[in-house]
Backbone as JSON, one array per atom type, in Angstrom:
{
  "sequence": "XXXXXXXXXXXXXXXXXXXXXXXXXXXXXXXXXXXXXXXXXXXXXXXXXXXXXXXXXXXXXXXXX",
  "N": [[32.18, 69.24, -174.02], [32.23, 70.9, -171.63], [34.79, 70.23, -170.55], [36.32, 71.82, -171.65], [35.86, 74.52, -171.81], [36.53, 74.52, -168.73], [39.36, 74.43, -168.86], [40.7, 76.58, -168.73], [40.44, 77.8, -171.63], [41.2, 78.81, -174.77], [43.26, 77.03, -177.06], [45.87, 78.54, -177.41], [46.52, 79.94, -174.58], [45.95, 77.49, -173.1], [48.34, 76.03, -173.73], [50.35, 78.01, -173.13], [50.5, 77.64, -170.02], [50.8, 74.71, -170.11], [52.9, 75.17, -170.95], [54.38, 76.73, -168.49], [53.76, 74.64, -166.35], [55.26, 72.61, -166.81], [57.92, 73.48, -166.87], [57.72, 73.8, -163.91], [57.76, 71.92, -162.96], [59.89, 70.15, -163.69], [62.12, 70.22, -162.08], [61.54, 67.9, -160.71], [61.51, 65.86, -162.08], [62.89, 63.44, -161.49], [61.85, 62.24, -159.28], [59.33, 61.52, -160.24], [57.46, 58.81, -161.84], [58.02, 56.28, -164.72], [56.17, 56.81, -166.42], [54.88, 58.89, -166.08], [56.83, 60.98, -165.68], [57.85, 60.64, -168.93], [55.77, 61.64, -169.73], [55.54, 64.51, -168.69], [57.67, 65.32, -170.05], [57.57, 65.13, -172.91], [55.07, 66.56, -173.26], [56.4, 69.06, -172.99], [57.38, 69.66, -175.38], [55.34, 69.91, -176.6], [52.76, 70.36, -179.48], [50.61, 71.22, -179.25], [47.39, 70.94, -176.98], [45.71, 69.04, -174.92], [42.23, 69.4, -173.11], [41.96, 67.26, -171.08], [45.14, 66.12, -170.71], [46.35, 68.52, -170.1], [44.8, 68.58, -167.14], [45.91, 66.64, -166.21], [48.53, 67.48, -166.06], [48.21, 69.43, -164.42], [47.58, 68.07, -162.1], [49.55, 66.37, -161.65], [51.25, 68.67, -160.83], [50.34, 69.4, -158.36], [50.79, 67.07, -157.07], [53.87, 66.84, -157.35], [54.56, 69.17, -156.26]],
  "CA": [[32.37, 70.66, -174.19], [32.45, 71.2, -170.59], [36.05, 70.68, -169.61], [37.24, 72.62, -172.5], [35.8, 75.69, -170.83], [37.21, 74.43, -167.82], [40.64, 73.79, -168.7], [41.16, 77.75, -169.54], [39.95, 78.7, -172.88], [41.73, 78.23, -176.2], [44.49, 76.27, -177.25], [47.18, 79.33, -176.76], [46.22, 79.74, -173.2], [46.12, 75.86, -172.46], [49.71, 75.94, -174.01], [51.07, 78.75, -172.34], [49.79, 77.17, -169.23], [51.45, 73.94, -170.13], [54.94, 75.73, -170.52], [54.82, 77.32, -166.61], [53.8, 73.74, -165.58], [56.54, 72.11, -167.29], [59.3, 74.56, -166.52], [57.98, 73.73, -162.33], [58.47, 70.41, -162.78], [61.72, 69.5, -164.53], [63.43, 70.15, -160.87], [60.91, 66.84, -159.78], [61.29, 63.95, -162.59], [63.53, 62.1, -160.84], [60.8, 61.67, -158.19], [58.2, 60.59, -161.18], [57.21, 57.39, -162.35], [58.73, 56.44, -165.58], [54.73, 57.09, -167.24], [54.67, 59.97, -165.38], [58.23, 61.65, -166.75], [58.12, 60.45, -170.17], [54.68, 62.47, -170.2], [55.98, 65.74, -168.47], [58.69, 65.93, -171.31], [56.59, 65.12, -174.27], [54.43, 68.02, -172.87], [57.71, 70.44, -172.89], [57.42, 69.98, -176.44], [54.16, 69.88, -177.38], [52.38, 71.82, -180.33], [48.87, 71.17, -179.01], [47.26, 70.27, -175.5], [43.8, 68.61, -174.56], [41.81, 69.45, -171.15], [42.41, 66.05, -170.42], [46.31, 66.48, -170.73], [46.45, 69.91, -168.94], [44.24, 68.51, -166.18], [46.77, 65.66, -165.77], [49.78, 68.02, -165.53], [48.09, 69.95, -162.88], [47.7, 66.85, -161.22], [51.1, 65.81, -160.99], [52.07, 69.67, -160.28], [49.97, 68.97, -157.34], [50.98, 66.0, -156.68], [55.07, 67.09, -156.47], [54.81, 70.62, -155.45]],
  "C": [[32.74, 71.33, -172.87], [34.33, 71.58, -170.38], [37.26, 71.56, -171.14], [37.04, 74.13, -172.08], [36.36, 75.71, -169.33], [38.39, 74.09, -167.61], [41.33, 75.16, -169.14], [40.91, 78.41, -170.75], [40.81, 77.44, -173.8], [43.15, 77.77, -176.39], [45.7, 77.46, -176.9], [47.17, 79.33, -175.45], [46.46, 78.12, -172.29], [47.89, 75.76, -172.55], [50.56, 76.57, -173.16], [51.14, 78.6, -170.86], [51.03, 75.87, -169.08], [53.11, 74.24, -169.73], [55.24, 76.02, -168.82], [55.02, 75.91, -166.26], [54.82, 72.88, -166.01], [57.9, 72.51, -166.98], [59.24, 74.03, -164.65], [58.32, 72.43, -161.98], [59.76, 69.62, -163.06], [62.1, 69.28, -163.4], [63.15, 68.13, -160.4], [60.88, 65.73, -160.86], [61.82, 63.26, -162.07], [62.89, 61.79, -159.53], [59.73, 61.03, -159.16], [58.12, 59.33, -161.7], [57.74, 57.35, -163.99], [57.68, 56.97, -166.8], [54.86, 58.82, -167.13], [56.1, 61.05, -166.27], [58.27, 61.66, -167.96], [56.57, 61.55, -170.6], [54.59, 64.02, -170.38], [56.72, 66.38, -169.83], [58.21, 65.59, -172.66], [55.58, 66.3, -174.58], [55.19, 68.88, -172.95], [57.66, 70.69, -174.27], [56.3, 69.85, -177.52], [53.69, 71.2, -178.32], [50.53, 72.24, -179.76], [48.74, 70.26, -177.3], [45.75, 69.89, -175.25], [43.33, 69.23, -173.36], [42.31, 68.59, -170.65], [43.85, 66.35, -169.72], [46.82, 67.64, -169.78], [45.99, 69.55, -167.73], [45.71, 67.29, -165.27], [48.18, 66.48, -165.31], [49.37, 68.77, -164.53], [48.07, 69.14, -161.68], [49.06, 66.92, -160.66], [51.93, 67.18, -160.59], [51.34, 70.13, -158.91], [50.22, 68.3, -156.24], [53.06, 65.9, -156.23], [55.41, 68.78, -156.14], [54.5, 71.32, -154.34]]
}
């Protein structure tokens, strides 16, 4: 229950969330791993997002920004 309060709230919010971090990354897949890319853009079109998932794209918008 924890990181669902810590990943922003409710599924619209996590989503809308997702979109910014998706939109900052596109410039950087061709620096990502092929795990790593195929995940970003599966996320561009997602209908739903976990903490997990969100935590991972902050990662990697960490990790090339």
């Amino acid at each position: 229950m924890t990181l669902w309060k810590e990943s922003g709230g409710d599924l619209s919010s996590r989503l809308d969330e997702v979109e910014r971090i998706v939109a900052k990354l596109e410039s950087e897949l061709g620096m990502m791993t092929e795990k790593e890319r195929y995940f970003v853009i599966s996320m561009g079109e997602a209908t739903a997002c976990s903490p997990k998932q969100l935590f991972w794209l902050r990662d990697l918008c960490e990790k090339y920004l």
